[in-house]
C-alpha positions in Angstrom: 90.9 125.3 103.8 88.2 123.1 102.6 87.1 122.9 99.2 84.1 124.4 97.9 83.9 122.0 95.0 84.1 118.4 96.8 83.2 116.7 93.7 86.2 118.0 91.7 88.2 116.7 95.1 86.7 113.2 95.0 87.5 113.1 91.1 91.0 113.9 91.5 91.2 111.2 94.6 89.6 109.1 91.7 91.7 109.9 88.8 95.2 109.6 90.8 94.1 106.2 91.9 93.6 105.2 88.4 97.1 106.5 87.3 98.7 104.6 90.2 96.5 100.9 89.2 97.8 102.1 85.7 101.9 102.7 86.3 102.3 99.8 88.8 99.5 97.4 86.2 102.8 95.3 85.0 104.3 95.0 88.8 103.6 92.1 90.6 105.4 92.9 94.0 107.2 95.8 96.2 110.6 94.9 94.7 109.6 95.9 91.1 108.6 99.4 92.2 111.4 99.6 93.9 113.5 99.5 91.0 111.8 101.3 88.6 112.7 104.7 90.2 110.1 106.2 87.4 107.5 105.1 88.7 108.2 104.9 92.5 108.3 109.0 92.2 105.1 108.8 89.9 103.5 107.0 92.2 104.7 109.1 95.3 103.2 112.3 93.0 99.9 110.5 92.8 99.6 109.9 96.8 100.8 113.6 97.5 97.7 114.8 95.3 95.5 112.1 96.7 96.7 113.5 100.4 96.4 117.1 99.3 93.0 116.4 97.8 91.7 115.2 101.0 93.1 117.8 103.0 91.0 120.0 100.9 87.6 118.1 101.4 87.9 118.6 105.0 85.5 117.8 107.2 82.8 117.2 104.3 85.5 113.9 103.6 84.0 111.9 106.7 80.4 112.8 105.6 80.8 112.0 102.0 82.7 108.9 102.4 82.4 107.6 106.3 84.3 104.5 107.1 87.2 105.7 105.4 90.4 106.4 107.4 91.0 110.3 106.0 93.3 111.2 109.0 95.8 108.7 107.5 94.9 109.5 103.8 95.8 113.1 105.1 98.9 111.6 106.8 100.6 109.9 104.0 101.4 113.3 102.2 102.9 114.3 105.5 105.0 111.0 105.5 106.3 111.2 101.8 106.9 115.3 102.3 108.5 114.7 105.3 110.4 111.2 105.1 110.8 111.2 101.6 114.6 109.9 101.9 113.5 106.8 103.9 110.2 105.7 102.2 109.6 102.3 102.0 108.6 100.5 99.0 106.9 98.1 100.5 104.7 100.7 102.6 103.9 102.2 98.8 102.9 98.9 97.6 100.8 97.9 100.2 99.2 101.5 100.5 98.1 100.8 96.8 97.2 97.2 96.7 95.7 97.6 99.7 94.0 101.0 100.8 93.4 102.7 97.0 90.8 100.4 95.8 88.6 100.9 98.8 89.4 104.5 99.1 88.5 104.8 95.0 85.4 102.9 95.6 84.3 105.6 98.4 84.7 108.5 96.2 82.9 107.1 93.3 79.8 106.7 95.5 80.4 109.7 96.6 80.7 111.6 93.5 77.6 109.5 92.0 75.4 110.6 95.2 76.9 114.4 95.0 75.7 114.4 91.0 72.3 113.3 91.6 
């Protein structure tokens, strides 16, 4: 069901991407998340909320933030639910090297256009 608070949505997308940029901070590469089981499931947590939090913006997600792929933001939580024995570290990595910053960028626009 969609949220009717889309700011408080965006700020968790926000906030978990921060937490994830601050547990991997001292990882240079896929194989030192791999091994530091800690944070691989912290990290995991973080993307499940991220996933669940865009669930919950629902169709408002495309509006507030177009150009972002949300069917695959929404997808990930279904991967890591679902396939949570055969994850791949170096899917993980790349997912936060690569998609979080832009995604993070998005919903701070949003949320600054939403409070004014």
């Amino acid at each position: 069901m969609p949220s009717s608070n889309p700011g408080r949505r965006l700020s968790d997308i926000i906030d978990m991407c921060d937490d994830i940029a601050a547990f991997v901070a001292d990882m240079s590469d896929p194989a030192a998340l791999r091994q530091d089981r800690k944070t691989f499931r912290a990290v995991e947590r973080c993307l499940l909320i991220i996933a669940e939090a865009a669930t919950k913006l629902g169709p408002a997600a495309d509006a507030l933030c177009p150009g972002i792929p949300w069917r695959d933001v929404r997808g990930l939580g279904n991967v890591i639910r679902h396939e949570y024995d055969g994850l791949d570290a170096n899917r993980i990595w790349a997912t936060v090297q690569e998609d979080l910053p832009p995604l993070r960028a998005a919903c701070v626009a949003a949320l600054e256009k939403l409070r004014h």
